[in-house]
N, C-alpha and C positions, 0 to 999 in steps of 0.2 A: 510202865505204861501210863499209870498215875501221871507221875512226873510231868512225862512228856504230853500228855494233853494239858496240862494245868500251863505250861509253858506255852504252846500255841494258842490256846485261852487268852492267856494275858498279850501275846503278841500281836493277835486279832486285835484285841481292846484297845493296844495301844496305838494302832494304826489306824484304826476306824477314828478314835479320837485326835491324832495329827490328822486325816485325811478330813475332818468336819474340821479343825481351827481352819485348814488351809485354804477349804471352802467359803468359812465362814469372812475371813480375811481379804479376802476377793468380792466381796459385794460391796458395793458402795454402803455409806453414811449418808442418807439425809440429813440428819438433824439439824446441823449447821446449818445447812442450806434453806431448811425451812425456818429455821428462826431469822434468818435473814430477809425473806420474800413473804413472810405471810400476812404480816401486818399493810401489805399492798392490796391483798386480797378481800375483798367485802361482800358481803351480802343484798345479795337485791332483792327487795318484795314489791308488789304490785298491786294497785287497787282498778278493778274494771267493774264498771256499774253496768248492769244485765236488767233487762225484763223475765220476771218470770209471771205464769200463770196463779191467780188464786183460784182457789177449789168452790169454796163461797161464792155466790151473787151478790154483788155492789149493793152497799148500805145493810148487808147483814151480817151482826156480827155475836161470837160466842161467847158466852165467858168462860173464864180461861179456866173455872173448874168443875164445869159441864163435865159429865161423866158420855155427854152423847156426841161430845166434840168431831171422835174418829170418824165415828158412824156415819154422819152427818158429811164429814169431807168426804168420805169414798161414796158415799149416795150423790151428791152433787157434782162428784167430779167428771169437767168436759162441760157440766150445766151452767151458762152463762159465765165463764169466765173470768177475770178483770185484770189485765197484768198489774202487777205490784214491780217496783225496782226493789235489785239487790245489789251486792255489791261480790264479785270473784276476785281471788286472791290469789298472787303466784309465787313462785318463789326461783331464786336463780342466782348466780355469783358474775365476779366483774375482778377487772384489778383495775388499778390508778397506773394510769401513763405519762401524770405530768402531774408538779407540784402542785398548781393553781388550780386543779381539780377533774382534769376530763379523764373518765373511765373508758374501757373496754366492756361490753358483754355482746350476747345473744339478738339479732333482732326477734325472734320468736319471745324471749325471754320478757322484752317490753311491747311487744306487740301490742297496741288499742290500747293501749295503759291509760287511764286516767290521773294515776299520782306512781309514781315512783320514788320510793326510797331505798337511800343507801347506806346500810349500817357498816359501820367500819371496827377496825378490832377493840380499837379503846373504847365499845359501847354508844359512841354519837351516832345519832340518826339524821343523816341529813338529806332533804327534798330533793333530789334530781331534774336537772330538765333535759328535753333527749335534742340536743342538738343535730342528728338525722339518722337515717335508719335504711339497711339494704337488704332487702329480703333475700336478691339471688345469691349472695355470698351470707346471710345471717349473720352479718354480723354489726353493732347498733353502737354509737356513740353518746354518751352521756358527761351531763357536767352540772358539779357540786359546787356551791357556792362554800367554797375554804381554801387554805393555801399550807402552803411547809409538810402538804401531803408526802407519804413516805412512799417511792414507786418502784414499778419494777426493773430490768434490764432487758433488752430483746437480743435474742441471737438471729441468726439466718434457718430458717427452715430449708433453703435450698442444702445447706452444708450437713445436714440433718442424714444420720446412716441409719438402715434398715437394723436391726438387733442394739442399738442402741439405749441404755435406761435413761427412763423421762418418769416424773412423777407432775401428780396435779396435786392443788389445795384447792377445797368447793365446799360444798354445804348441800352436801346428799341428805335428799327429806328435811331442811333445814338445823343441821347438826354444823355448827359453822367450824371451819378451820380442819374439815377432817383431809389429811393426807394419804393417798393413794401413790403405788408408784409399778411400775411393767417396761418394758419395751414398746419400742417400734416395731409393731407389726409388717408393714410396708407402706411406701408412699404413692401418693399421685394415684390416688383411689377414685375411681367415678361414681358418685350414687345417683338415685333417680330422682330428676328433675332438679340435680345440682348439678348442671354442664360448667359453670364457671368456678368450679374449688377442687383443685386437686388434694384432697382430703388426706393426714397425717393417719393411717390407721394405727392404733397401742391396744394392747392386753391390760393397760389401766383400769383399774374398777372406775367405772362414771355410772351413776344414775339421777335419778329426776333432782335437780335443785343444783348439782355440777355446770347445768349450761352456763357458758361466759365466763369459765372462770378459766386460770392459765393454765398452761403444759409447759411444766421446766424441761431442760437436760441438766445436767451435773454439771455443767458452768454455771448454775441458777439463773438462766435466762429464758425467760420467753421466746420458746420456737412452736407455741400453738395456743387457739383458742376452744377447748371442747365443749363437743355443740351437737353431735349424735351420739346413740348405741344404737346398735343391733339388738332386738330381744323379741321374744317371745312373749317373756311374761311380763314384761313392764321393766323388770330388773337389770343387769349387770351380767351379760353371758359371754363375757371376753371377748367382744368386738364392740372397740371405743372410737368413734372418731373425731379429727379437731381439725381446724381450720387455720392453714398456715402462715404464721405470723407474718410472712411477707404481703400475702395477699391481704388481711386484715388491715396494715398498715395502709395500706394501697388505696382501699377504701377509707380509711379513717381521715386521711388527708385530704380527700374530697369531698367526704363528705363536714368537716371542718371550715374547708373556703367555702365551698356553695350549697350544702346542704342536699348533694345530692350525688350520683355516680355514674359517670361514663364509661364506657364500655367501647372497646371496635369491635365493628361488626365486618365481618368479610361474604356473608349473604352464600351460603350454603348450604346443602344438607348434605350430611358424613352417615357411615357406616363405618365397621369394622371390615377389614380384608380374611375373609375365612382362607382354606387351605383350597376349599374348591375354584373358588374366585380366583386366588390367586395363579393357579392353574390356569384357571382362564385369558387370564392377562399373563401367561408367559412370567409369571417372578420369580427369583428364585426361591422367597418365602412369605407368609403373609406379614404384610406389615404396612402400615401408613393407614391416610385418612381417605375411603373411598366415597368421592363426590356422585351424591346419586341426583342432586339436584342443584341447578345455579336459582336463583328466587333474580327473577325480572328485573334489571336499574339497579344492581346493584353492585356491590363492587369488584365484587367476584365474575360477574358478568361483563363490568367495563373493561377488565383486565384480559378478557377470554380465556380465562379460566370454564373448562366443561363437563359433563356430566360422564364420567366415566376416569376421570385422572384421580390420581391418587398421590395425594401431598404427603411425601415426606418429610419434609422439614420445612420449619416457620422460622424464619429469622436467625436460622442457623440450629435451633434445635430439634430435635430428631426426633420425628412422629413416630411412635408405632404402635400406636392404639386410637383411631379416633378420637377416644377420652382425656387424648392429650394435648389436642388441637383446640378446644374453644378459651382453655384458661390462657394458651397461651395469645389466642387472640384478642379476649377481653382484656388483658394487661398490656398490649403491644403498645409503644408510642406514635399516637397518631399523625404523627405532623414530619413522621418520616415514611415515604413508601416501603410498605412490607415486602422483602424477600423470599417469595414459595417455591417450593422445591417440587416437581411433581414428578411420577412416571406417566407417558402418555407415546400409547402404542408404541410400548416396548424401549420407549426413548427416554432419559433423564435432562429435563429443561427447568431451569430458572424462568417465574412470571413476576414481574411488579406489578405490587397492588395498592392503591390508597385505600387504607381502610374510614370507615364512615361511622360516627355513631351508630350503636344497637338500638332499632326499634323494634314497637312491640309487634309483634306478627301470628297470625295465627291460622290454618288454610283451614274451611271448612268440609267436612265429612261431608258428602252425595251418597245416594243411593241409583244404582247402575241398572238399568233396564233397559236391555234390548233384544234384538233379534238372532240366533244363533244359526252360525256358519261351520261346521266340527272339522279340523284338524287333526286327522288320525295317527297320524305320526307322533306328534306333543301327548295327545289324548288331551284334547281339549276344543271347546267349539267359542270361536270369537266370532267377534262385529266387527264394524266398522264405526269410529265415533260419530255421536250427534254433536251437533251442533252447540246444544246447553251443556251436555260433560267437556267439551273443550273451553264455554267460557267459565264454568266453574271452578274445574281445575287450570286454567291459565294458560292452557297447552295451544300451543300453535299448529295444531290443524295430523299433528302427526299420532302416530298411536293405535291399540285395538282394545275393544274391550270383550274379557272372559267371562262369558255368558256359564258355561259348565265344564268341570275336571272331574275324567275319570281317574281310577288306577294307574298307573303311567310313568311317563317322565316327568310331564309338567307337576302331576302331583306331586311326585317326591321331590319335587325342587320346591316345592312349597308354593306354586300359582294355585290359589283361589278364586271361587267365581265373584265378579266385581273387581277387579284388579285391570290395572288399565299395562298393556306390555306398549312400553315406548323405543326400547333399543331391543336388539337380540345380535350380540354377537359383535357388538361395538357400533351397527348399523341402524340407523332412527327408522326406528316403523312406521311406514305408510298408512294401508291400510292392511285390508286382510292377503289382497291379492301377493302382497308385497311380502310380508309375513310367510306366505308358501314359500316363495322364490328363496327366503335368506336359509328357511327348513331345510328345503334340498341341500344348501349347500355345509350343512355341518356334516362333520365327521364323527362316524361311531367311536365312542369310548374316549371323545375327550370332553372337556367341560367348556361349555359357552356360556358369557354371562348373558343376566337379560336384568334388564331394569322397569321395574311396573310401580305404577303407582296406587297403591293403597289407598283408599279413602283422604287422597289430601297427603299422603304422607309415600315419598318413592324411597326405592328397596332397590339394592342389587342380590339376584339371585342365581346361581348357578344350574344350570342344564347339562345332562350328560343323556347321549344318546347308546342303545345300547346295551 
């Protein structure tokens, strides 16, 4: 019995140790890779000159081995003020994209910057000037007076697969040259208040001083520029994201000729297509970009394109998420008309669209005061609009506003009081009368969309009676 355990002992051992070479054998080698690309990669610091507060009153001053110095500041402090300048410091990474000096990084990274410097790996420190800067994509152009710079290779971020290993090179908390490396989590990420970057999500460690610097794959080319995490604690909790070198490029090249970046703009407001919705509109699942509003003159509106269709494909690629519709409008090329694909009651139609430069736009929030009419059936009591909520919200004459929700239907659809309902059921709301009439005619137990507007801001939401 000896024998024979001692035997499958060593059999164990020996299989666990093939079964770890063979593991081990199958992971890639960086090394190579990064001795190849790292000397592209640099360091960026930043000088910003701040006003701060003194604690002291102007013209008094301590010496500096006053034993009653503290005391003194925390007695006075708030009394008489005086700002004093300082000077903030940032820190951040970059690579070089061309011999004669233009880098890559972060627009956050130089953001307000006063001086910029870029240290590179043989130890020069050279002055930067930031040849232009885009906040909606973050991502910022720079350029170094020197040449025979050593640069990177770019790949396609579009060719880029989900489970695929990528590492970075950054300068986390400024430690320069430290190598990280994970997979692709997934692509074509939407974060908030970045509609225009379909985001490269990775399991790469990044934290603070990583922004702007590259994302390889194992061909040692640049397929991203990383520019978020997800955290909590400030640190590294395995959700990294970067910014796709395609679209990077996109911007770097205009902002190179003219110092600045165009965008189409196609003059919409999108949602997501839930399950209820889509219910509602007859689909067979949810998917595409649902138009809860056309924005006045614009090009979405010249095209009649209208509130209620839902585009699935732009230019031939295939919406189906909202989140996927603005990147590919702000890259479209302008100076051909866009092909939109829409469903519109229950029908699949082709629109041509010219799209138009993106301006800046922004609708203002109202506060909703009126007189209440109750709707017992919704469980809800509306009005009829005045006059100032139509020109505030820009609405031509149609609509009601929800004075109070009980318990209900309307509630569990999510209407709130102040919400303006403009469609119900695919039908533009009149007023309240009109409103009753569309009521009668749903049917128990299926789901009707209704489109209201929010404080400036319109929603498709689903109704089920029932």
């Amino acid at each position: 019995m000896k024998m024979n355990f001692s035997r499958c002992a060593v059999a164990v051992f020996l299989f666990l140790s093939i079964s770890n070479q063979v593991t081990a054998s199958n992971l890639p080698d960086f090394t190579s890779l990064v001795e190849e690309n790292s000397n592209a990669v640099v360091n960026i610091s930043t000088t910003q000159k701040t006003q701060q507060q003194s604690a002291l009153p102007q013209g008094f001053d301590m010496p500096g081995n006053s034993p009653y110095g503290n005391l003194l500041k925390r007695f006075l402090e708030g009394q008489g003020q005086v700002p004093r300048s300082s000077e903030a410091r940032s820190l951040g990474s970059g690579f070089i994209i061309s011999k004669d000096g233009y880098l890559l990084t972060n627009h956050h990274v130089v953001k307000n910057a006063d001086e910029i410097i870029v240290r590179l790996q043989d130890r020069r420190e050279l002055k930067a000037t930031l040849v232009g800067s885009d906040e909606r994509t973050d991502v910022a152009l720079l350029k170094v007076n020197a040449s025979n710079l050593p640069t990177v290779k770019f790949g396609s971020s579009k060719k880029l697969k989900v489970g695929e290993w990528v590492f970075a090179i950054g300068s986390p908390f400024g430690f320069d040259s430290s190598v990280t490396a994970g997979i692709v989590s997934a692509k074509g990420r939407s974060l908030p208040k970045e509609n225009y970057v379909p985001f490269i999500q990775t399991d790469v460690a990044i934290n603070p001083g990583n922004s702007g610097g590259p994302l390889f794959n194992l061909a040692g080319e640049v397929i991203g520029i990383n520019s978020q995490i997800y955290s909590r604690s400030g640190g590294f909790m395995g959700l990294s994201f970067a910014i796709p070198i395609d679209v990077a490029l996109n911007v770097s090249d205009q902002l190179k000729k003219s110092g600045h970046v165009i965008r189409g703009w196609l003059g919409v407001r999108i949602q997501d297509v839930t399950r209820e919705l889509a219910e509602s509109f007859e689909m067979d699942k949810p998917h595409g970009a649902l138009i809860s509003q056309v924005i006045a003159d614009s090009p979405a509106e010249k095209a009649g394109l209208k509130a209620g269709d839902v585009i699935v494909a732009f230019n031939g690629d295939t919406v189906n998420r909202s989140s996927s519709l603005p990147p590919l409008v702000g890259s479209a090329n302008m100076s051909k008309k866009a092909q939109v694909q829409i469903i519109r009651h229950k029908k699949l139609k082709t629109v041509a669209v010219k799209l138009e430069s993106l301006p800046d736009d922004t609708l203002a929030a109202i506060d909703v005061k009126t007189i209440s009419k109750k709707n017992d059936t919704l469980g809800m009591s509306v009005s009829d609009l005045t006059k100032d909520i139509r020109e505030k919200l820009n609405l031509k004459g149609q609509g009601v506003v929800v004075n109070s929700v009980e318990k209900g239907v309307a509630f569990k659809a999510g209407v709130r009081p102040g919400d303006v309902i403009l469609q119900l059921g695919g039908h533009d709301v009149k007023n309240v009368k009109h409103i009753k009439k569309l009521v009668k005619k749903m049917s128990n137990g299926k789901f009707v969309s209704v489109l209201i507007n929010r404080q400036g801001n319109p929603i498709f939401l689903a109704l089920k009676l029932g």
